[in-house]
Legacy VTK file of the C-alpha trace (Angstrom):
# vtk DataFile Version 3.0
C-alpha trace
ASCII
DATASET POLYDATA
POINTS 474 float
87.081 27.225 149.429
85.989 30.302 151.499
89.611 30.334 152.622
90.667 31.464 149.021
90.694 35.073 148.058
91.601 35.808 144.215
93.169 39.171 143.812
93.703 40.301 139.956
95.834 43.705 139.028
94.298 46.616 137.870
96.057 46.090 134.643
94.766 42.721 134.579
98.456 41.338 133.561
98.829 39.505 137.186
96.589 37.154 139.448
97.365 36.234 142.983
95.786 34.018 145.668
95.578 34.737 149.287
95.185 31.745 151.824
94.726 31.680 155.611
94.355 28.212 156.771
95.509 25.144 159.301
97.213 22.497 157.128
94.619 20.028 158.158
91.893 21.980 156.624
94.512 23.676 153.691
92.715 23.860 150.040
94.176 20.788 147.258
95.282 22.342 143.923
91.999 21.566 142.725
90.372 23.754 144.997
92.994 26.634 143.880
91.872 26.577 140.524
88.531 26.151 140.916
88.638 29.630 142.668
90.858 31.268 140.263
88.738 30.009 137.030
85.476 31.284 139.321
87.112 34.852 139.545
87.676 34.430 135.435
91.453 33.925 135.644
91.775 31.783 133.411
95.601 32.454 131.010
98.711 31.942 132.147
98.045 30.403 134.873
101.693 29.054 137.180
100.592 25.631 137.621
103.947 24.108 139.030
103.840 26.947 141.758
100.326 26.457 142.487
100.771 22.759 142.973
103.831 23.652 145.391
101.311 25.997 147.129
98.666 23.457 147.887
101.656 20.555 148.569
103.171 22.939 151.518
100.012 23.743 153.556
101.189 26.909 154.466
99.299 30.002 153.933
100.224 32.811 151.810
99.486 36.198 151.123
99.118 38.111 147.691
100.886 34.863 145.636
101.023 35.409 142.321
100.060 32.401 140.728
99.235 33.830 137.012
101.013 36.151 134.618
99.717 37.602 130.800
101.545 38.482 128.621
102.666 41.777 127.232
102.603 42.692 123.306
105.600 43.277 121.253
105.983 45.069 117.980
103.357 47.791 116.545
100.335 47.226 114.350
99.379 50.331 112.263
96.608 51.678 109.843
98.609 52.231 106.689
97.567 55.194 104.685
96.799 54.102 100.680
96.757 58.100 99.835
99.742 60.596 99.037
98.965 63.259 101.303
102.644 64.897 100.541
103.315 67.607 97.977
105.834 66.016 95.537
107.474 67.837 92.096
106.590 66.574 88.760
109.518 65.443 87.404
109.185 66.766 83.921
110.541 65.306 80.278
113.951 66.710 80.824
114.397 65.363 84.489
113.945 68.569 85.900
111.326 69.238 89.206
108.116 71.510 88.116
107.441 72.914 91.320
104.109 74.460 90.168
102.260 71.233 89.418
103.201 68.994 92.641
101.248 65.407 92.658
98.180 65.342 94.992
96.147 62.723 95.507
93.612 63.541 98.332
90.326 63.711 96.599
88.946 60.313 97.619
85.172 58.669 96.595
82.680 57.170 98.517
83.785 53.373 99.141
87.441 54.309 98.083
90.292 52.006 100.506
92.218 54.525 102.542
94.044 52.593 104.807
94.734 49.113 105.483
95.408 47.368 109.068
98.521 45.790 108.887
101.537 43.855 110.977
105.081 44.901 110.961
107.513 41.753 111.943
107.529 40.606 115.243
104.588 41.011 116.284
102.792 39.526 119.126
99.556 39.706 120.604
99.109 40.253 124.477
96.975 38.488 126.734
95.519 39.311 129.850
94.977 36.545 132.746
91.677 37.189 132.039
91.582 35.760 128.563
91.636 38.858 126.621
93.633 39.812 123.669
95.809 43.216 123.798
96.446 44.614 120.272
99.811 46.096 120.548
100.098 50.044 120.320
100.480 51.747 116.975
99.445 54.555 114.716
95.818 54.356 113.545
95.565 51.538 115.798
91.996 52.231 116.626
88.922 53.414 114.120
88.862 56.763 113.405
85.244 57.480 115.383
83.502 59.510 112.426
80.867 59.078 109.229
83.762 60.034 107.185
84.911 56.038 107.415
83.865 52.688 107.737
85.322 49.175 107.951
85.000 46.740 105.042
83.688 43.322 105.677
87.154 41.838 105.431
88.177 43.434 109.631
91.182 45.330 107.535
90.285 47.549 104.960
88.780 51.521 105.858
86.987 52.963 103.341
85.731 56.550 102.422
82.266 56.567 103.347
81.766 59.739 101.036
83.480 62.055 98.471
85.784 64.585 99.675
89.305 65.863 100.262
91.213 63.562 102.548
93.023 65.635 105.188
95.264 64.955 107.781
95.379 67.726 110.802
96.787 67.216 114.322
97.321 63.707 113.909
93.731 62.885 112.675
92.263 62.156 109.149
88.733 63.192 107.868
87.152 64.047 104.647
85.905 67.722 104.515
83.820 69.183 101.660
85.951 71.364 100.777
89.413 71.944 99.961
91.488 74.705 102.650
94.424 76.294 101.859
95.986 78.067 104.601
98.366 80.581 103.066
99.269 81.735 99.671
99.288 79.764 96.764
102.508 79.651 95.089
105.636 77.382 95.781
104.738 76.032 98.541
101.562 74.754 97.214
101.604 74.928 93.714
98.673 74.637 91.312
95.518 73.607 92.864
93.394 71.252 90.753
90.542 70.025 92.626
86.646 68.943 91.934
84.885 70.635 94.837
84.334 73.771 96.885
88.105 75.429 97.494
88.737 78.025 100.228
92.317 80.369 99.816
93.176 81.883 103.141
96.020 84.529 101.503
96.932 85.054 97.368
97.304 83.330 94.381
100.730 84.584 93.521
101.637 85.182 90.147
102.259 82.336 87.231
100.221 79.769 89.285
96.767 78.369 88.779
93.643 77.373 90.835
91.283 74.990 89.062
87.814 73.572 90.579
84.734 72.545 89.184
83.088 73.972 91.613
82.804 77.928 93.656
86.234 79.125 94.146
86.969 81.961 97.175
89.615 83.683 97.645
90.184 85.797 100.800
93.535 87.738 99.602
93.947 88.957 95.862
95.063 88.114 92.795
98.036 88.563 90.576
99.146 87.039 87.025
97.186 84.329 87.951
94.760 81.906 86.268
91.509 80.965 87.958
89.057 78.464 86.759
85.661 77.514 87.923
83.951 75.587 85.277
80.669 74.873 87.238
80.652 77.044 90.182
81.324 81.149 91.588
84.619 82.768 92.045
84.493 85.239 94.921
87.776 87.204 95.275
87.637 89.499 98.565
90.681 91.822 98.226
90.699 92.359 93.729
93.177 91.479 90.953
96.680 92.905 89.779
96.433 90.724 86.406
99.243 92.350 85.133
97.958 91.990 81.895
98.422 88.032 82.272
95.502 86.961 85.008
92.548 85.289 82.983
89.561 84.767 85.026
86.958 82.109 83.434
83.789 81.240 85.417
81.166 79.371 84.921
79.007 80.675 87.656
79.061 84.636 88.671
81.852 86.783 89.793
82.446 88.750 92.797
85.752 90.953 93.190
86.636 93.825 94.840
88.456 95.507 92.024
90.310 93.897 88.638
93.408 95.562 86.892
95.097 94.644 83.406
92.932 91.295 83.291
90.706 88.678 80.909
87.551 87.780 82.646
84.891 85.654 81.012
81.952 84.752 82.487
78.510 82.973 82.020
76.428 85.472 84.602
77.735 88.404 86.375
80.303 90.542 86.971
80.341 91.996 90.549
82.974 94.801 91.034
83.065 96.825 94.485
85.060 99.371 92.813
86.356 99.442 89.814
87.599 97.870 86.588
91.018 99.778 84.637
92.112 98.240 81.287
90.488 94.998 81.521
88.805 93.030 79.188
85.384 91.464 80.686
83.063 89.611 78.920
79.696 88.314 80.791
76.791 86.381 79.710
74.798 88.582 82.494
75.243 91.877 83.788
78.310 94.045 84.496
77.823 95.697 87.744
79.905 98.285 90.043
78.166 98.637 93.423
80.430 101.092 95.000
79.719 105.118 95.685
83.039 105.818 93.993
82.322 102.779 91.180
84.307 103.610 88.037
84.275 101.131 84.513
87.937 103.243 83.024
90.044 101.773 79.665
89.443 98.196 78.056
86.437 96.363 76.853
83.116 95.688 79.086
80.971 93.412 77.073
77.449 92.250 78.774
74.570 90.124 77.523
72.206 91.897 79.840
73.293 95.454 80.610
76.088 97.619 82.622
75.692 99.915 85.578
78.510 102.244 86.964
78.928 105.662 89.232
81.657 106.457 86.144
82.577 105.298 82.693
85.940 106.354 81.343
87.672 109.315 82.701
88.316 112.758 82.319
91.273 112.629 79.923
89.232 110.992 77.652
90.558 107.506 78.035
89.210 105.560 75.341
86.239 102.540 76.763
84.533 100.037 74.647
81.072 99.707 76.799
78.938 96.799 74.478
75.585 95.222 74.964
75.646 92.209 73.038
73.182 89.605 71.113
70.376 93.019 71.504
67.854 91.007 69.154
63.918 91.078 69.693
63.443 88.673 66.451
62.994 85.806 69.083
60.632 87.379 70.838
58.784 88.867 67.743
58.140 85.344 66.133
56.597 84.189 69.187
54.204 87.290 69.447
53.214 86.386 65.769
52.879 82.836 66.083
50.560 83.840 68.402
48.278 86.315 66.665
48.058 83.739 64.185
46.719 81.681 66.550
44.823 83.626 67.732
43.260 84.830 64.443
42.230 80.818 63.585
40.628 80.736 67.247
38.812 84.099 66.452
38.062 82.619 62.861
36.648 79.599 64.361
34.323 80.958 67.078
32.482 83.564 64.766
31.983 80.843 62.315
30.191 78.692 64.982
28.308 81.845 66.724
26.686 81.768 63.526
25.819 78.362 63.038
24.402 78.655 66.527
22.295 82.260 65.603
21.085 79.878 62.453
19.528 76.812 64.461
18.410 79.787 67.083
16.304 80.715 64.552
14.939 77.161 63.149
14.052 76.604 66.830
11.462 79.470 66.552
9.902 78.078 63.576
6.383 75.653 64.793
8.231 72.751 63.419
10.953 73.260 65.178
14.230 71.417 64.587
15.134 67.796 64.577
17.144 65.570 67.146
20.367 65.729 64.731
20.314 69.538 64.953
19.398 69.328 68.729
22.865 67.291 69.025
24.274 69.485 66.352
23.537 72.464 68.689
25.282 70.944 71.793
28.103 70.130 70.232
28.838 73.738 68.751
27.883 75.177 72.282
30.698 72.856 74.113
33.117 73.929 71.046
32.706 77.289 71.861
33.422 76.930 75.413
36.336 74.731 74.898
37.561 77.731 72.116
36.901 80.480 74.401
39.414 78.987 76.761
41.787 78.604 74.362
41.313 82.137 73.489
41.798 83.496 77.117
45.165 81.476 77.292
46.739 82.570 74.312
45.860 86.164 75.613
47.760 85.765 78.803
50.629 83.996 77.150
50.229 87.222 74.683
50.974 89.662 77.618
53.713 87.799 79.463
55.720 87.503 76.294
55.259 91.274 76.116
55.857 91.518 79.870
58.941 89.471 79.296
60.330 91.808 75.902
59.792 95.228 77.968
61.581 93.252 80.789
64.357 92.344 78.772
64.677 95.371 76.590
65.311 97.817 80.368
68.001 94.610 81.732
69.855 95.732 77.899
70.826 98.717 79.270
73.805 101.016 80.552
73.205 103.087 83.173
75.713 106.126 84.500
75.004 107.189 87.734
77.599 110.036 87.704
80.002 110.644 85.168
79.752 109.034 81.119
83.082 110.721 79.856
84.137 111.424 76.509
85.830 108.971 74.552
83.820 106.165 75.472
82.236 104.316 72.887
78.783 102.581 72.854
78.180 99.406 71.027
74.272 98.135 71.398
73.886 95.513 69.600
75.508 97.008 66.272
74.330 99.907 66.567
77.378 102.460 67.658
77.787 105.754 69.220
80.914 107.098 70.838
80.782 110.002 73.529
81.401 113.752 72.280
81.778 115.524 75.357
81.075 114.698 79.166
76.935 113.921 80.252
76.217 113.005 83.342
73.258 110.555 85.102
72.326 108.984 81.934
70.219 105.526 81.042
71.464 104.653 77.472
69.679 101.700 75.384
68.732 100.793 71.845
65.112 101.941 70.223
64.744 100.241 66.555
67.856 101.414 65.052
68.928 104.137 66.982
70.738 104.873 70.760
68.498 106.777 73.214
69.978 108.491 75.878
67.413 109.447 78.822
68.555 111.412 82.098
68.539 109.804 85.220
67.938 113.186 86.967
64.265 114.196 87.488
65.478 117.935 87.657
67.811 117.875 84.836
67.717 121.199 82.402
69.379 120.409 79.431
67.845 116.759 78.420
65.404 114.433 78.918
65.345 112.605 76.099
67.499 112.368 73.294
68.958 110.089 70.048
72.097 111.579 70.368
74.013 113.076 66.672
76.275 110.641 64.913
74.098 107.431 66.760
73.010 104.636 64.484
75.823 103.937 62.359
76.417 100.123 62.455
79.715 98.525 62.850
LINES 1 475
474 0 1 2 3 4 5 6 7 8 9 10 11 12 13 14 15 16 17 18 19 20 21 22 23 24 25 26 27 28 29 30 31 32 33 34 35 36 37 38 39 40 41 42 43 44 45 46 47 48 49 50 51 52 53 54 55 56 57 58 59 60 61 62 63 64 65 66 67 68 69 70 71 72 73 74 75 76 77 78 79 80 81 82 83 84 85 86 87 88 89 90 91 92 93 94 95 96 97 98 99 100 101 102 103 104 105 106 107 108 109 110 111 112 113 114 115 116 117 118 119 120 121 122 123 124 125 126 127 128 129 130 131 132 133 134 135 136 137 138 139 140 141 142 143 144 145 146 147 148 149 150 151 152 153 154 155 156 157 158 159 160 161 162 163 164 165 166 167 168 169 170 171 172 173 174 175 176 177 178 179 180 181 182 183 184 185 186 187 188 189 190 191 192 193 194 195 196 197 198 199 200 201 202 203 204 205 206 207 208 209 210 211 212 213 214 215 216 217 218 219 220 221 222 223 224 225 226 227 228 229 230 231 232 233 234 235 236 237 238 239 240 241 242 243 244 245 246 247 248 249 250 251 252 253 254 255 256 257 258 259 260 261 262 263 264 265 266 267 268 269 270 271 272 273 274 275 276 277 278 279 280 281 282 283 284 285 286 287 288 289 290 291 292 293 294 295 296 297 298 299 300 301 302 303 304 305 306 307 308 309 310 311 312 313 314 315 316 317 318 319 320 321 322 323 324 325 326 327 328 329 330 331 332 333 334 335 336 337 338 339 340 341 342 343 344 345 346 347 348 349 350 351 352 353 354 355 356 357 358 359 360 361 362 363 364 365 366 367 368 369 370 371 372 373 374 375 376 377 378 379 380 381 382 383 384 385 386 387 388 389 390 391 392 393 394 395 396 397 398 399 400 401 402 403 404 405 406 407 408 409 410 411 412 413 414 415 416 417 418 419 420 421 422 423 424 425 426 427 428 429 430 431 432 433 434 435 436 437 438 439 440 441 442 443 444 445 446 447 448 449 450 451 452 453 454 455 456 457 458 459 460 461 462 463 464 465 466 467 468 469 470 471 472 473
């Protein structure tokens, strides 16, 4: 047996026996094999040639005495999702280019691919025993905690919601939704249910839809963008065109907006301007930049509006409006309140003097009985419990007040430079437009009337005025 040396390929496809010996002392065939199975050769296995071997006694060097064998055809992972753009072929058998069929939004435990043969195909085998899966695309599991293998050895599944993407040859499910480019032809509309990033534009007559933030690192032109749940950040601005309509559900950032509708259910973020639009916000209307300018259209805010500039010096008729400005909310609460407070107040000067009254009884020699004794503890715990009471509604008293003073400055406009002529002031129903040019003014509603103060500590001609003509009501 020591005479035996196994040798097996790197590749493990071929086995081969070396064996110095003197015919009288030559290994049997039984000895060969025993050798080759201890070595773990143990598949195709050239018995014929290894009983010729052992019958010849002569030795032999680097015999091949057992072959694998090779795999034919291709196994692949086939993909269950459309990741192609494709037209929608439309009533009148014509291609819509703008709405092209996507399906890569998968959900957690969704089947994405599926292991399957193609026809002739053949497993390998190595001398060793082994099976050799032949080579294919997808062949082996995707290594990430994007996917995972159902029970049945075939099936992947998505082990989580997300966009199903395929880059460089690999697939993986990302948050959110990339688009590299533009979108317009190449793309068309976007329509997804998460986050969505736009590397370029949106070009005109197309539409992004998400439920989720939207951002958009070019600009925008007749465009629609909709974000029912989330933010819409727009880096470069919008050419709208007079077409673009911008609804969000969240709060808007943009560098600038021109000839566009934009609703929104907080606030409007402009870095520098707004010309002819029509904005509507459930929050505030804001322009952050040093050269900030609000110029034509309709700014309507829940909250309030602040600007460097508000129409322009030709007069350019503005619609600046501050709407819902109502303080009956807030008043009913303050007078529930007081009433409340009144019973509490009614209450504890009724029991004081029930307690002054048995004060005095106590004085008297006979002094009072073991009913008023327990009479007398009872109002005593009362009043603490009442004076507690009292102290809470007081504090719920000033924060509602807080809250109204806080509420009444947010329903505001404030100028920084220029509040032009032409513009006209709508707070709450209550209407004013713009005579002639002021400058660094706060403007806000008092009872019935607009107040304009100065924003300038050092200002000459005003600090405080109701300006003429104020508090007519639309």
């Amino acid at each position: 047996m020591k005479s035996i040396r196994v040798h097996i390929s790197d590749d493990k496809y071929t086995a081969s026996v070396t064996i110095l010996s003197d015919p009288a002392h030559f290994p049997d065939e039984k000895d060969i094999l025993a050798a080759l199975k201890k070595k773990g050769v143990v598949y195709g296995l050239l018995t014929d040639h290894i009983r010729h071997i052992a019958q010849k006694k002569r030795s032999v060097a680097m015999e091949t005495v057992a072959v694998g064998s090779y795999p034919n055809g291709c196994l692949e992972w086939k993909l269950n999702i459309a990741t192609t753009r494709k037209p929608v072929i439309t009533s009148h058998d014509r291609a819509d280019f703008k709405n092209l069929e996507r399906y890569n939004y998968v959900h957690k435990g969704q089947a994405l691919a599926e292991y399957r043969g193609q026809d002739n195909v053949e497993m390998g085998r190595l001398v060793t025993g082994e099976q050799v899966e032949p080579a294919g695309i997808y062949n082996r599991l995707p290594e990430s905690s994007d996917f995972y293998l159902d029970t049945d050895g075939k099936t992947l599944r998505a082990a989580r919601d997300g966009y199903l993407l395929r880059e460089n040859g690999f697939i993986h499910i990302s948050d959110v939704f990339f688009v590299k480019g533009d979108v317009g032809y190449n793309t068309g509309n976007i329509k997804t249910d998460g986050p969505v990033v736009i590397e370029g534009d949106v070009r005109s007559g197309f539409r992004v839809e998400s439920h989720s933030t939207i951002i958009i690192n070019g600009s925008v032109d007749a465009a629609r963008i909709y974000s029912s749940n989330g933010d819409i950040i727009i880096r470069d601005g919008i050419l709208g065109q007079g077409r673009a309509k911008i609804l969000c559900g969240g709060q808007l950032s943009c560098g600038f907006a021109q000839d566009a509708h934009i609703a929104v259910q907080k606030d409007v973020v402009l870095e520098n301007y707004a010309q002819n639009c029509v904005i509507t916000a459930g929050g505030s209307v804001r322009v952050t930049g040093p050269k900030g300018v609000l110029r034509g259209g309709t700014i309507t805010a829940d909250k309030g509006i602040i600007t460097r500039d508000a129409g322009s010096e030709r007069g350019v008729h503005t619609d600046l409006i501050i709407r819902n400005y109502s303080e009956k909310e807030g008043t009913g609460q303050l007078w529930k309140l007081g009433r409340a407070r009144s019973e509490v107040v009614k209450q504890l000067s009724y029991l004081n003097k029930r307690l002054e009254f048995l004060a005095v009884l106590k004085k008297n020699k006979a002094g009072i009985s073991p009913e008023k004794r327990e009479e007398e503890k009872q109002i005593i715990e009362e009043i603490k419990q009442l004076r507690e009471k009292r102290r809470q509604l007081d504090e719920q008293e000033m924060e509602l007040i807080k809250n109204s003073e806080k509420q009444r400055v947010e329903k505001e406009i404030q100028i920084t430079g220029a509040l032009y002529r032409n513009v006209h002031i709508d707070m709450g129903g209550i209407h004013y437009t713009t005579m002639a040019d002021l400058r660094a003014v706060r403007v806000y509603r008092l009872k019935d009337d607009i107040v304009m103060e100065s924003l300038n500590e050092n200002s000459r001609d005003y600090d405080v005025f109701v300006p003429e003509g104020s508090g007519e009501r639309g």
